[in-house]
VMD Tcl script that draws the C-alpha trace (Angstrom):
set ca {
  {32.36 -18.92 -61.64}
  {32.76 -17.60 -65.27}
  {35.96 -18.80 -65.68}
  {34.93 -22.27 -64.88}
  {31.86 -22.16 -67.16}
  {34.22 -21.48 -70.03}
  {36.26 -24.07 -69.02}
  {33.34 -26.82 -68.88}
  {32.24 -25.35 -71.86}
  {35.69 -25.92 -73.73}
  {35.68 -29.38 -72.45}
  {31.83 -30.66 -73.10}
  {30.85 -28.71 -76.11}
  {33.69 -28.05 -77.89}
  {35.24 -31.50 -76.66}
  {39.24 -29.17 -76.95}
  {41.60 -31.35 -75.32}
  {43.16 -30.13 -71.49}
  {46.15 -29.14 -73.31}
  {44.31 -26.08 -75.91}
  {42.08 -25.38 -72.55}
  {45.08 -24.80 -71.20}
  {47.42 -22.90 -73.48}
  {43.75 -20.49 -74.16}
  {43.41 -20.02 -70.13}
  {46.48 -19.28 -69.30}
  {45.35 -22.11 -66.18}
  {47.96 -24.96 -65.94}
  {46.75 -28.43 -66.45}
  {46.78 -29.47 -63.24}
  {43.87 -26.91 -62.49}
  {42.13 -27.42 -65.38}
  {41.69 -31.23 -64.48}
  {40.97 -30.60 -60.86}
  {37.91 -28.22 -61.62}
  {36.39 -30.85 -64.38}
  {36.39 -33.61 -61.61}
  {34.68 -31.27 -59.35}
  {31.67 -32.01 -61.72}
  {30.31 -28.18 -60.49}
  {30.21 -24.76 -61.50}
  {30.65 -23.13 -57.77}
  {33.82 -23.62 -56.47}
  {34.84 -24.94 -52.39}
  {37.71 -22.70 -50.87}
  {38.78 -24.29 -47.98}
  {39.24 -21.69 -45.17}
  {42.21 -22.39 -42.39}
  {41.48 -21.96 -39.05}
  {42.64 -19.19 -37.52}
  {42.86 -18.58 -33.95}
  {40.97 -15.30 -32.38}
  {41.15 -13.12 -29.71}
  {38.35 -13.66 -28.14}
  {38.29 -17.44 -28.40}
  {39.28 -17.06 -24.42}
  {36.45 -14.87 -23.46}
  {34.21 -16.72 -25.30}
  {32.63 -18.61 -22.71}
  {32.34 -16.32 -20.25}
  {30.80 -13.79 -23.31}
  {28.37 -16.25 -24.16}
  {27.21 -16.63 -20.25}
  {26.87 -12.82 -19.73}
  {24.67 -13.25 -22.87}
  {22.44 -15.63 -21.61}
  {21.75 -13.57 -18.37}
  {21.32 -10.58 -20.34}
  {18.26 -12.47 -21.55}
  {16.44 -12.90 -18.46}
  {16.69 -9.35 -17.42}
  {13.97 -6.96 -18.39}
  {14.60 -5.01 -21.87}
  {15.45 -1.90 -19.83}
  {18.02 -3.44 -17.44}
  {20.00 -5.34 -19.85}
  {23.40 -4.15 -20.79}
  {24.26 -3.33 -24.20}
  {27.10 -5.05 -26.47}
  {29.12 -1.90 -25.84}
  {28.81 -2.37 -22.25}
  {29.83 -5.80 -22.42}
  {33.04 -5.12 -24.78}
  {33.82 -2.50 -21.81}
  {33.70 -5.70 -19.82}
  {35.72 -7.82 -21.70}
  {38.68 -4.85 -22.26}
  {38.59 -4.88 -18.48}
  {39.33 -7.98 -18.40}
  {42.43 -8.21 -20.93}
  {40.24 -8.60 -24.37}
  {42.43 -6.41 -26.68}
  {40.54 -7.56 -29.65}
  {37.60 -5.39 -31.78}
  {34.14 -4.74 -30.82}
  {33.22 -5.79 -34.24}
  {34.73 -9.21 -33.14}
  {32.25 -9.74 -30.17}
  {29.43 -8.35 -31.88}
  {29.85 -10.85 -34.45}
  {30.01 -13.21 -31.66}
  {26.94 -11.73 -30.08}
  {24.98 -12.70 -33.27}
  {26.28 -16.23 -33.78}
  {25.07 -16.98 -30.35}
  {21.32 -15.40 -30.97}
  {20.95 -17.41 -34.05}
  {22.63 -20.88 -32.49}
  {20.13 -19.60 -29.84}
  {16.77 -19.69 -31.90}
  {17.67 -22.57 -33.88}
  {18.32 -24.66 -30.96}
  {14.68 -23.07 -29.70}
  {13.44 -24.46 -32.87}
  {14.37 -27.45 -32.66}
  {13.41 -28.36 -29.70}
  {9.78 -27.24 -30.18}
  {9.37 -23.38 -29.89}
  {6.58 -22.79 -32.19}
  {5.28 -26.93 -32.30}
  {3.19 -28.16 -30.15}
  {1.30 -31.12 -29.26}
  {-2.88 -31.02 -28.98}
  {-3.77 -31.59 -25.32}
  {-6.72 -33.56 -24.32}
  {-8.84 -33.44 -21.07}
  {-11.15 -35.65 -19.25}
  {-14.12 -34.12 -17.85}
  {-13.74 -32.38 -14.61}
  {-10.20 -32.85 -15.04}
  {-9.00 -28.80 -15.10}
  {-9.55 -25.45 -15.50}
  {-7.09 -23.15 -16.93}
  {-6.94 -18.68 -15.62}
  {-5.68 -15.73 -16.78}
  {-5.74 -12.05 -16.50}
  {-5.88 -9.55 -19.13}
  {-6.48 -5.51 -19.48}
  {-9.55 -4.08 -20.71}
  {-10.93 -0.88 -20.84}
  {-15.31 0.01 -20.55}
  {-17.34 3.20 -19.96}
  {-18.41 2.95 -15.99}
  {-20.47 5.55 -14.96}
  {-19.45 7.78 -18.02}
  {-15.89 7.19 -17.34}
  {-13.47 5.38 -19.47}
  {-12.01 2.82 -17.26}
  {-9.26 0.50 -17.37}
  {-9.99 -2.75 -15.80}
  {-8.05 -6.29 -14.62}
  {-10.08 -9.10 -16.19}
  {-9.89 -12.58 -14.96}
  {-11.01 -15.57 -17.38}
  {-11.66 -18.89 -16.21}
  {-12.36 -21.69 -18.62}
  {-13.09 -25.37 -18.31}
  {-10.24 -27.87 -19.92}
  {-12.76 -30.43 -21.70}
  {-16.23 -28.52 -22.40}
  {-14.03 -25.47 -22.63}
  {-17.17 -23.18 -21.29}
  {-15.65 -20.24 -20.03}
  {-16.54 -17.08 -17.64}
  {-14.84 -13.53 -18.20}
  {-15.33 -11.33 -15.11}
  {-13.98 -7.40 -14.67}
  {-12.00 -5.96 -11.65}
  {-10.37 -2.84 -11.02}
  {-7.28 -3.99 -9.26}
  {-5.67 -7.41 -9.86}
  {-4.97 -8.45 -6.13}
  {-5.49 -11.71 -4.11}
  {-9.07 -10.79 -3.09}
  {-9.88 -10.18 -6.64}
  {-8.35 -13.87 -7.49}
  {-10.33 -15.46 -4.49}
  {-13.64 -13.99 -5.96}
  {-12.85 -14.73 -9.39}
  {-12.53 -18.25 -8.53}
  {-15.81 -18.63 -6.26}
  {-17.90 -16.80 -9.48}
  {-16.31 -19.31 -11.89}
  {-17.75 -22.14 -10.23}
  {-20.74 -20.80 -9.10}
  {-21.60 -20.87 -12.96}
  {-19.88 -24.12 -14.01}
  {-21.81 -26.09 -11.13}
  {-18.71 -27.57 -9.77}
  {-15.26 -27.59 -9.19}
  {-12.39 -29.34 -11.32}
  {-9.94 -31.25 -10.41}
  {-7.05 -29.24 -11.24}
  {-6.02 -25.35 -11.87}
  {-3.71 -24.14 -14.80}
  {-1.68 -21.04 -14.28}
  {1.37 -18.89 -15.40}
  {3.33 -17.24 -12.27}
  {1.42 -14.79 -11.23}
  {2.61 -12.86 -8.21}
  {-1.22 -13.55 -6.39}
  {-0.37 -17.38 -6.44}
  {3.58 -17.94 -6.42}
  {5.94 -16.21 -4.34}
  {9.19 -17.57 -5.61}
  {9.72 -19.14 -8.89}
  {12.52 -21.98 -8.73}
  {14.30 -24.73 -10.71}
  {11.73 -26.57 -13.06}
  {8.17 -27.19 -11.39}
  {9.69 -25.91 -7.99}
  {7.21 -22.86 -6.84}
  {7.13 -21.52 -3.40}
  {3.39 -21.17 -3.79}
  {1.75 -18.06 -1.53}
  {-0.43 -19.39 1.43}
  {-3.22 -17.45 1.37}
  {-3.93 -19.22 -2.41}
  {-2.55 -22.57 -1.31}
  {-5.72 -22.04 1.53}
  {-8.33 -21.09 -0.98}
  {-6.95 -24.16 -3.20}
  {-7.45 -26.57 -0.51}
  {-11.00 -25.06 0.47}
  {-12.25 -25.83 -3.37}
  {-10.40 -29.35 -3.17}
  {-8.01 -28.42 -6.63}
  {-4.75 -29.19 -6.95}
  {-3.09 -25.72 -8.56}
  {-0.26 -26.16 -11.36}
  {2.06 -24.10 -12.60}
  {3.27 -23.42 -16.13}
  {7.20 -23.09 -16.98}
  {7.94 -19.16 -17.47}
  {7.28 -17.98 -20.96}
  {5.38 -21.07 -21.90}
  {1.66 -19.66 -22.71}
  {1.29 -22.59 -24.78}
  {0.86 -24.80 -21.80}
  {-2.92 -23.23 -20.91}
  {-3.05 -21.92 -24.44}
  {-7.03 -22.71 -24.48}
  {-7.59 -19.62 -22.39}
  {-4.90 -18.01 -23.90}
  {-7.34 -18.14 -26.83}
  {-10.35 -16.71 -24.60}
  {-7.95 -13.62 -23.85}
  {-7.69 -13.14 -27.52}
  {-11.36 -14.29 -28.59}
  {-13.25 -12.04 -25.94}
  {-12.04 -8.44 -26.93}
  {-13.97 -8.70 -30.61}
  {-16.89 -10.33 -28.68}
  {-16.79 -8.75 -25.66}
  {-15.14 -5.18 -25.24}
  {-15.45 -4.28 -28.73}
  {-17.17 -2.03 -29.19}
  {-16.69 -0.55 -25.83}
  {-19.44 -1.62 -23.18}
  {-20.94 1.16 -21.28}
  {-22.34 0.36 -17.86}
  {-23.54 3.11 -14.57}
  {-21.25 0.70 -12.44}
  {-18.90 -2.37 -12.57}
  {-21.65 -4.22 -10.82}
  {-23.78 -4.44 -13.64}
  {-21.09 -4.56 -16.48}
  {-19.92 -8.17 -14.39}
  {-23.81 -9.10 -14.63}
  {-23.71 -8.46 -18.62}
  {-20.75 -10.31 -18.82}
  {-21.84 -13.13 -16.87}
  {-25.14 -13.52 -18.81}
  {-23.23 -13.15 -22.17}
  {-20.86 -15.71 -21.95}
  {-23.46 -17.83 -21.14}
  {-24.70 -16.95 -24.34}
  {-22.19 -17.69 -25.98}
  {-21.41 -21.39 -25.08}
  {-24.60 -22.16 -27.05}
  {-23.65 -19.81 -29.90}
  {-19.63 -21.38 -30.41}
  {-19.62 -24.53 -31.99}
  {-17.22 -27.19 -29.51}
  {-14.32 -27.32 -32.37}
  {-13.28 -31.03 -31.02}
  {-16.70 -32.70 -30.91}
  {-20.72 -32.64 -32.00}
  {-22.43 -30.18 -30.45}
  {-21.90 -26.63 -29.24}
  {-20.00 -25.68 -26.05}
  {-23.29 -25.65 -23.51}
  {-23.94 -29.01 -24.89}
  {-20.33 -30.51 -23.89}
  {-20.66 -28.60 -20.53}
  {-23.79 -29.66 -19.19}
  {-22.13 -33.29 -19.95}
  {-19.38 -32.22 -17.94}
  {-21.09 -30.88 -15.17}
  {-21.75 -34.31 -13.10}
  {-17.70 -34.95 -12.93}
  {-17.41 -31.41 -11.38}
  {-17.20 -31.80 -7.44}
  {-20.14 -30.45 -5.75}
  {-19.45 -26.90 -4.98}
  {-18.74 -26.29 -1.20}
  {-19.32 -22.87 0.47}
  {-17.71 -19.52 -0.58}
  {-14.24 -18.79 0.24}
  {-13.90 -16.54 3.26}
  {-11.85 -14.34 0.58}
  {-10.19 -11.62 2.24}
  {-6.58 -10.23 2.58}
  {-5.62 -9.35 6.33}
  {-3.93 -6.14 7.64}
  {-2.77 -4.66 10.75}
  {-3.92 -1.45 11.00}
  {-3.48 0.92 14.12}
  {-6.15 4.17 14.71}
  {-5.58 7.17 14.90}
  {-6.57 10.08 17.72}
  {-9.07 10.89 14.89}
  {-10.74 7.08 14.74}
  {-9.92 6.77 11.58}
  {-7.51 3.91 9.54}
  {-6.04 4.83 6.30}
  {-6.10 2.12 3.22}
  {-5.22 2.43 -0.31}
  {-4.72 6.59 -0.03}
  {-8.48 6.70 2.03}
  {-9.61 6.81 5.34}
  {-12.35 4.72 7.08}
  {-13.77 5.77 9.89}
  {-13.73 3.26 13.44}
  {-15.95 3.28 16.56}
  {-14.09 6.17 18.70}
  {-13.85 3.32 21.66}
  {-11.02 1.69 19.48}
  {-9.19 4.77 18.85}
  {-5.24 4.84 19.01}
  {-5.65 0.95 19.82}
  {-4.45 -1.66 16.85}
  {-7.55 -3.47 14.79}
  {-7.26 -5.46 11.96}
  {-8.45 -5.07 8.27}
  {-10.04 -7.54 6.31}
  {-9.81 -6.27 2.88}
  {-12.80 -7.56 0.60}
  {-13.04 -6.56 -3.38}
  {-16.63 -4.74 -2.65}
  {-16.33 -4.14 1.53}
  {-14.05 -3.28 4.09}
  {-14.31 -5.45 7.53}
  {-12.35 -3.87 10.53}
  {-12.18 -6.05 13.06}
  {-10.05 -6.43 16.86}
  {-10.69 -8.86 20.07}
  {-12.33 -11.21 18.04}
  {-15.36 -9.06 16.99}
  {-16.09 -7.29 14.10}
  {-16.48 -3.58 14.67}
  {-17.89 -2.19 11.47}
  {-17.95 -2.38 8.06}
  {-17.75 -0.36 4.82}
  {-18.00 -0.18 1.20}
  {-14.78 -0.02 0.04}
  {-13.98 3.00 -2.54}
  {-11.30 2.29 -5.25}
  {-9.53 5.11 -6.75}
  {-7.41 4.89 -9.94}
  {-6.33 8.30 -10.59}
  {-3.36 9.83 -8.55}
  {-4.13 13.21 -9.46}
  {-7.68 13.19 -7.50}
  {-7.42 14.24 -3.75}
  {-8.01 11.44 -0.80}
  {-11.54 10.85 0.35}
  {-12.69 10.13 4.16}
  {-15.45 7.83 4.53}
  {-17.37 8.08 7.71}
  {-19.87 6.68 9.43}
  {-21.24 9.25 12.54}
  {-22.31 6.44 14.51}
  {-18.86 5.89 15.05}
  {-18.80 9.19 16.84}
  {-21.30 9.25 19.57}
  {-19.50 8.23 22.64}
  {-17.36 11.36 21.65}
  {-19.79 13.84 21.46}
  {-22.02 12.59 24.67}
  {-18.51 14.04 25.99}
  {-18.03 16.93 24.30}
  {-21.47 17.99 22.63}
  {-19.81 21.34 21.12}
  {-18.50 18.96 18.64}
  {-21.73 18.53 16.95}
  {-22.15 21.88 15.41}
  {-19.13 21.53 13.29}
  {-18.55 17.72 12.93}
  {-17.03 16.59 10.19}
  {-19.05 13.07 10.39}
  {-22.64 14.87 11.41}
  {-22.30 16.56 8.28}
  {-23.95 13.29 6.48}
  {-26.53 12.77 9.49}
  {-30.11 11.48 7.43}
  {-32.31 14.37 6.78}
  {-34.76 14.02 9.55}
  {-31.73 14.25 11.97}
  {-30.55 17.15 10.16}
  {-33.52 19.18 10.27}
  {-34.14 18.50 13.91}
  {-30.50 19.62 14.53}
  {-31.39 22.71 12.99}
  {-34.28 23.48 15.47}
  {-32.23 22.29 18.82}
  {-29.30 23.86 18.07}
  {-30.96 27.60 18.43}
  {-32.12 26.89 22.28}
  {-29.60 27.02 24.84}
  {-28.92 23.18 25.58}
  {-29.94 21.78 22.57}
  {-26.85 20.59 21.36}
  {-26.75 18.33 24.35}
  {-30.68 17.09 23.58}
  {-29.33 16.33 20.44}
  {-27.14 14.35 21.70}
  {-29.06 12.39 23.62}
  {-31.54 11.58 20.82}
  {-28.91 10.80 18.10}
  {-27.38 8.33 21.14}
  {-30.72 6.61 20.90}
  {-29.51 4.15 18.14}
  {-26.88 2.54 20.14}
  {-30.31 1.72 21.87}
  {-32.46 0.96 19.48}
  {-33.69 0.68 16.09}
  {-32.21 3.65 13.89}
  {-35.32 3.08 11.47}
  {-37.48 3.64 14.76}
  {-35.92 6.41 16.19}
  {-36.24 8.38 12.48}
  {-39.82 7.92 12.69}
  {-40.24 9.44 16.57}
  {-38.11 12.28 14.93}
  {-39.91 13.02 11.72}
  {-43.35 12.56 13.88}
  {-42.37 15.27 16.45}
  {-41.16 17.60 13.84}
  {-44.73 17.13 11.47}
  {-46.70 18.09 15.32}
  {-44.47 21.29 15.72}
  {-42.79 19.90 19.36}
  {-38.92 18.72 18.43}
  {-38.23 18.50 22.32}
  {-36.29 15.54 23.47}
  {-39.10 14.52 25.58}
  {-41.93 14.56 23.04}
  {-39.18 12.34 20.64}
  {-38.87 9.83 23.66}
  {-42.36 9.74 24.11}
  {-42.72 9.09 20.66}
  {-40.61 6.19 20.22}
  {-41.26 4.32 23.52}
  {-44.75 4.53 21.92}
  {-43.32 2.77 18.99}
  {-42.01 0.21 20.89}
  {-45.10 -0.55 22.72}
  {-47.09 -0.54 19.30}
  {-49.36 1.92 20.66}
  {-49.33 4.15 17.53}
  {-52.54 2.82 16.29}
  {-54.53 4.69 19.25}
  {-55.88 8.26 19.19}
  {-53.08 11.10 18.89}
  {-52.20 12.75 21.84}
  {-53.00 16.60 21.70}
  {-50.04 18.21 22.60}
  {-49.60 21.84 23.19}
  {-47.53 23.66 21.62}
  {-43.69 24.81 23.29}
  {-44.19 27.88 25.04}
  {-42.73 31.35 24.62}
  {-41.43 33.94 26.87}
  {-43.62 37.26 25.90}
  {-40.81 39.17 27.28}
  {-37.37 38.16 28.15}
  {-36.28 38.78 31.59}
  {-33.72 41.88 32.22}
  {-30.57 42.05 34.61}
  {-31.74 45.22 36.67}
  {-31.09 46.24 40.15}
  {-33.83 48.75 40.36}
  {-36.24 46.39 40.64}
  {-34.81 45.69 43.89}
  {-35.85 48.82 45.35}
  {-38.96 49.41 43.97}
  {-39.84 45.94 45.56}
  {-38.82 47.24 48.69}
  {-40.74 50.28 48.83}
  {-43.87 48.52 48.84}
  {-42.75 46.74 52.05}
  {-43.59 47.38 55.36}
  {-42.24 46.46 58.68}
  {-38.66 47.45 60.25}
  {-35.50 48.01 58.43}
  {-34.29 45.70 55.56}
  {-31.33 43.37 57.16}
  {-28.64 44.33 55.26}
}
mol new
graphics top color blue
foreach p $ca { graphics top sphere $p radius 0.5 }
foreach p [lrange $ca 0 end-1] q [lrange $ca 1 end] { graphics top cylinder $p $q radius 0.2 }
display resetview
């Protein structure tokens, strides 16, 4: 480049002829005229072509490349693995040679992503009613003093873009089905249409464009709310990028600072009543008028909003000698006359429903641990237990389920228990609720223990008097137990002193 500056110099300043350019260069004048036509100061090479080892790998190089980027970062193979490849099969060239080739194909690769819209898009419009878009995202708040990491699920309307924000611990289909049933329950109505990415609740199978083997149990809670659900192209946020846009907006508004709440219960209630909040406080961006003022517009093209979603996730469960089922590292106690028979588990996000011959059996309140490192928990209910023990009463002193009988039970245990046969009155009285009203029964039991007389008899007495309403008449004066002065002796002696006192012949023997 310096040599041709002098040159053009030469020529336009000092206006030398070729020939004294020539004979001071040392250039002949062939040269001389060739870079003065060029009419530039940066000179073209022209560079052969020159064949290259790995022109017949190429193609299959640049296809192991292309799978390498739909693998996860941890299971692709690195260029060194694939030059391994490529020796293996007959590449005798350099690895410098295919990692050269590596990076010609990544940026061919973004420019071609670039040009056909990666990072452009087009403003979407929607008619009102017309969609919803959903998402999950991971936030953490103080629960019962306890920092917690929670599932989040956002749901936001298309056109008045109000929006609801509600806080799970596990991200599973009964979680979806409830998000869903919430998020209309405040908009008023259902859309007409859901936006999603692939999540594994809704699509089983991803295929070829728009192809999704979609998972039934979502396909049935689609068809119960009437919406028709569709399904983004992987990686392409930008298709329901107004919730996208919740995700990011709601941790400065929401979760930051950290909420702190005695139980997710009432953090869901704050969040509920917040976001309602904030559609009047956030201005619409596309129109007049504040988001609450573009939703309660929308709200008559919403579809009426139909019952709840029977919501739950189904399991076979079989159980055990014990009565117990195991779910999610805890046991659930099941009424004993279903033990070692097969039931089936309805799995709810607050309740567990155990069900088998088309009944339900019993429910409970289902207990979600997140930490591996705490032990397994057995929930019971003692009811379950009964028939069992009106078998084998001796079970009651040491029960594992008896040990969370109410207190009035309890205390009345403690007084049967020291006669011989009161485990089997106890029995009998605790077998009362399968009879009647547990609330009832309570109240016999608390009465007879306040008069002094915790007999079974005085408790049945009680409670049939219950029943019959009669409690309003005078109390019954009832004496109290009585006491043996002196307890009786094993002693043949007495025998014979009796007999001494007799009279008559001799004593048949």
């Amino acid at each position: 480049m310096g040599l041709l500056n002098i040159i053009r110099r030469m020529a336009l300043r000092e206006k030398l002829p070729i020939r004294e350019i020539a004979r001071r260069t040392g250039l002949s004048r062939n040269t001389i005229k060739k870079y003065l036509n060029a009419g530039t100061i940066e000179p073209k090479f022209s560079v052969p072509e020159r064949p290259s080892k790995i022109d017949p790998f190429a193609e299959k190089l640049a296809a192991w490349l292309k799978t390498e980027t739909t693998k996860s970062r941890k299971q692709r193979r690195t260029l060194k693995q694939l030059y391994a490849d490529l020796v293996a099969l007959g590449y005798t060239g350099s690895y410098n040679r295919v990692a050269a080739f590596a990076r010609d194909w990544r940026a061919d690769r973004q420019r071609e992503q670039q040009t056909t819209g990666r990072g452009t898009f087009v403003p979407l419009a929607f008619r009102p009613g017309e969609a919803f878009q959903f998402d999950w995202s991971e936030d953490y708040a103080v629960l019962g003093g306890e920092r917690t990491k929670l599932q989040v699920a956002h749901i936001k309307l298309s056109h008045s873009r109000a929006f609801l924000v509600r806080a799970y611990l596990l991200q599973t289909h009964e979680m979806l089905f409830d998000a869903h049933w919430h998020g209309f329950r405040v908009f008023g109505g259902v859309p007409g249409r859901g936006i999603y990415d692939n999540m594994r609740t809704a699509v089983d199978r991803v295929g070829r464009g728009k192809e999704r083997q979609v998972n039934m149990r979502f396909l049935a809670m689609a068809n119960h709310y009437v919406f028709e659900p569709e399904f983004c192209n992987p990686a392409s946020g930008w298709e329901k990028g107004q919730v996208e846009k919740n995700v990011q907006d709601a941790r400065p508004r929401l979760w930051q600072p950290m909420p702190n709440f005695p139980d997710l219960a009432a953090l869901n209630a704050w969040l509920e009543q917040r976001c309602m909040e904030l559609w009047r406080e956030i201005p619409h961006g596309t129109r007049a008028g504040s988001i609450a003022d573009a939703w309660t517009e929308e709200q008559a093209a919403l579809m009426a909003l139909p019952p709840a979603f029977d919501g739950f996730v189904e399991q076979s469960k079989r159980v055990s000698p014990t009565c117990l089922i195991s779910f999610e590292r805890n046991r659930y106690s099941v009424p004993a006359s279903f033990a070692n028979r097969p039931v089936s588990l309805r799995i709810y996000p607050e309740r567990l429903v155990i069900a088998a011959e088309g009944q339900i059996l019993c429910e409970h309140e289902r207990v979600i641990e997140r930490s591996h490192h705490l032990p397994p928990r057995t929930i019971y209910d003692w009811r379950h237990y009964l028939a069992v023990i009106q078998r084998k009463p001796g079970a009651l002193r040491n029960g594992a389920p008896f040990a969370e009988l109410p207190a009035a039970f309890k205390r009345l245990q403690e007084q049967m228990l020291r006669r011989i046969g009161g485990d089997r009155e106890m029995v009998d009285i605790l077998a009362l609720v399968l009879h009647h009203d547990e609330q009832a029964v309570l109240t016999a039991v608390e009465l007879a223990l306040s008069e002094g007389v915790a007999t079974k008899t005085h408790v049945l007495n009680i409670l049939h008097r219950l029943i019959d309403g009669k409690t309003d008449g005078p109390p019954i004066d009832t004496p109290q137990a009585l006491h043996l002065r002196r307890e009786p002796k094993a002693n043949v002696e007495r025998y014979d002193g009796l007999r001494a006192h007799m009279t008559g012949g001799r004593h048949a023997s």
